[in-house]
SEPARO-699288 format. One record per residue (C-alpha): x, y, z. Coordinates in steps of 0.1 Angstrom, whole numbers, padded with zeros to 4 digits, always signed. Layout:
BEGIN
XYZ...
END
This chain:
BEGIN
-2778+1231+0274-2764+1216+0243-2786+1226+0211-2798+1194+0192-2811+1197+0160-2850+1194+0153-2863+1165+0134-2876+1174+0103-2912+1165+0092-2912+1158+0055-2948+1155+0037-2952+1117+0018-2941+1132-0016-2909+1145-0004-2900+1109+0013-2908+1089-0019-2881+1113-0038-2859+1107-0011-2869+1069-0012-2863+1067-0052-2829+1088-0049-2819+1059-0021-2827+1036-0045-2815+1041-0075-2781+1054-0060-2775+1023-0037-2792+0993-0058-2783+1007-0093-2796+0986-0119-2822+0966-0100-2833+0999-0084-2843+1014-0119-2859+0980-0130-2881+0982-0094-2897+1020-0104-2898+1012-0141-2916+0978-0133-2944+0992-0110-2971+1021-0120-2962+1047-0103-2955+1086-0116-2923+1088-0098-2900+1069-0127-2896+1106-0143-2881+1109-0110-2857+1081-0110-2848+1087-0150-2839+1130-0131-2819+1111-0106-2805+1083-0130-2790+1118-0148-2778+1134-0120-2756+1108-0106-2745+1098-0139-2754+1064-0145-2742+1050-0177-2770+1049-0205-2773+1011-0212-2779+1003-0179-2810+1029-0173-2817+1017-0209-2815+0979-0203-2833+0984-0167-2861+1005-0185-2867+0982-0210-2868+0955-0194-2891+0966-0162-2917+0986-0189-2922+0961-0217-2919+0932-0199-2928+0937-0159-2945+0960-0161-2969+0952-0197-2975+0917-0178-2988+0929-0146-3015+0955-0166-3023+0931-0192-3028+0905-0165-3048+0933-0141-3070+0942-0173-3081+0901-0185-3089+0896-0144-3106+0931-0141-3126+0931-0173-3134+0891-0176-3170+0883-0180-3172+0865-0146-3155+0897-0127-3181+0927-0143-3214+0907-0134-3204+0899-0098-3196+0934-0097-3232+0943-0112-3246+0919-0091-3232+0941-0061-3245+0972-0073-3277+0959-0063-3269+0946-0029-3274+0988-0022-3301+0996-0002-3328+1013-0018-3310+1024-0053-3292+0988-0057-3321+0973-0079-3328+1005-0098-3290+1008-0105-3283+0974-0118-3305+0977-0146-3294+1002-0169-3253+0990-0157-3265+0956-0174-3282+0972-0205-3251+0991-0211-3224+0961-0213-3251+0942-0233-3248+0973-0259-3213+0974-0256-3208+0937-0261-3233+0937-0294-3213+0970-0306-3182+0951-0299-3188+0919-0317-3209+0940-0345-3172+0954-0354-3155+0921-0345-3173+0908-0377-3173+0937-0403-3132+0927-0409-3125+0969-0414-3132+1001-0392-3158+1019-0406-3152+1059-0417-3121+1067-0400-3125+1101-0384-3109+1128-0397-3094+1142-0364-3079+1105-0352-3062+1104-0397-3041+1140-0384-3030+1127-0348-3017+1095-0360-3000+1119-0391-2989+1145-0363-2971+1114-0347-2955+1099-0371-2942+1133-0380-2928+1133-0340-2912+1098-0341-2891+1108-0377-2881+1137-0358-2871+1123-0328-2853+1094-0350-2836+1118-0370-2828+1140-0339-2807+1108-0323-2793+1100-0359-2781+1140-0359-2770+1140-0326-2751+1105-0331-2730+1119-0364-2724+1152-0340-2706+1131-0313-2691+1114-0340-2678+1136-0356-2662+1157-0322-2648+1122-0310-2629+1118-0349-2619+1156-0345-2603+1150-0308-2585+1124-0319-2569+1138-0353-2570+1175-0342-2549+1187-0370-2566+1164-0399-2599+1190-0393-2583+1219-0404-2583+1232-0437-2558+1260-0449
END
């Protein structure tokens, strides 16, 4: 009786890793550009795996750019005009009151509540300026910008680092002082 191993049952998380690994090992650039141009949560996966098989920063760069801000932005932008168009949200109140029994009583206060929204809406539109700015929404965007001129200066720092090990490799005996 020979001994032949078992197959192995993996859950659906575990073969999508597998799946992204496959993929961005065998396709390469077109492989990142496919998860960075689709929502999904597993492109922190693929950047892991980019990493760990080495694959040269320009092209993860190049495919991320490319599948995020222009793939990808086209498809939400495009899913939010169809999903939020005028046309779209009253066939979809209209539905609400197909239910039986709660339907009618349901659909009313769903259309009094975009009708608010759209007056509150267009009531900004055409004040020109955002009223008082809350006080908590002034220190996040501060905390931010404090992050992004720290990650800037971060790549800057790290940039002048290799830099500076790269001129040192190359005229070892320059460096020293006596």
């Amino acid at each position: 009786m020979s001994s032949s191993p078992l197959p192995v049952i993996l859950d659906f998380a575990t073969r999508a890793k597998l799946a992204i690994q496959k993929i961005v090992q065998r396709v390469g650039f077109l492989g990142i550009l496919a998860c960075a141009s689709i929502p999904n949560p597993l492109f922190d996966l693929a950047g892991i795996t980019c990493g760990h098989f080495l694959v040269p920063f320009w092209t993860f760069f190049g495919a991320t750019l490319i599948g995020k801000a222009v793939v990808k932005m086209h498809i939400q932008k495009l899913f939010v005009i169809v999903t939020f168009s005028r046309h779209i949200v009253e066939q979809m109140v209209s539905l609400i009151g197909l239910v039986p029994v709660l339907g009618a009583a349901l659909q009313k206060p769903f259309m009094e509540y975009l009708e608010a929204q759209r007056a509150k809406l267009r009531h900004h539109a055409r004040e020109g300026s955002p009223a008082d700015e809350n006080w908590l929404s002034w220190l996040f965007e501060k905390v931010v910008l404090v992050m992004v001129v720290f990650f800037v200066s971060s790549i800057v720092n790290s940039m002048a680092q290799s830099y500076a090990k790269r001129a040192q490799q190359e005229h070892p005996s320059e460096g020293k002082t006596k």
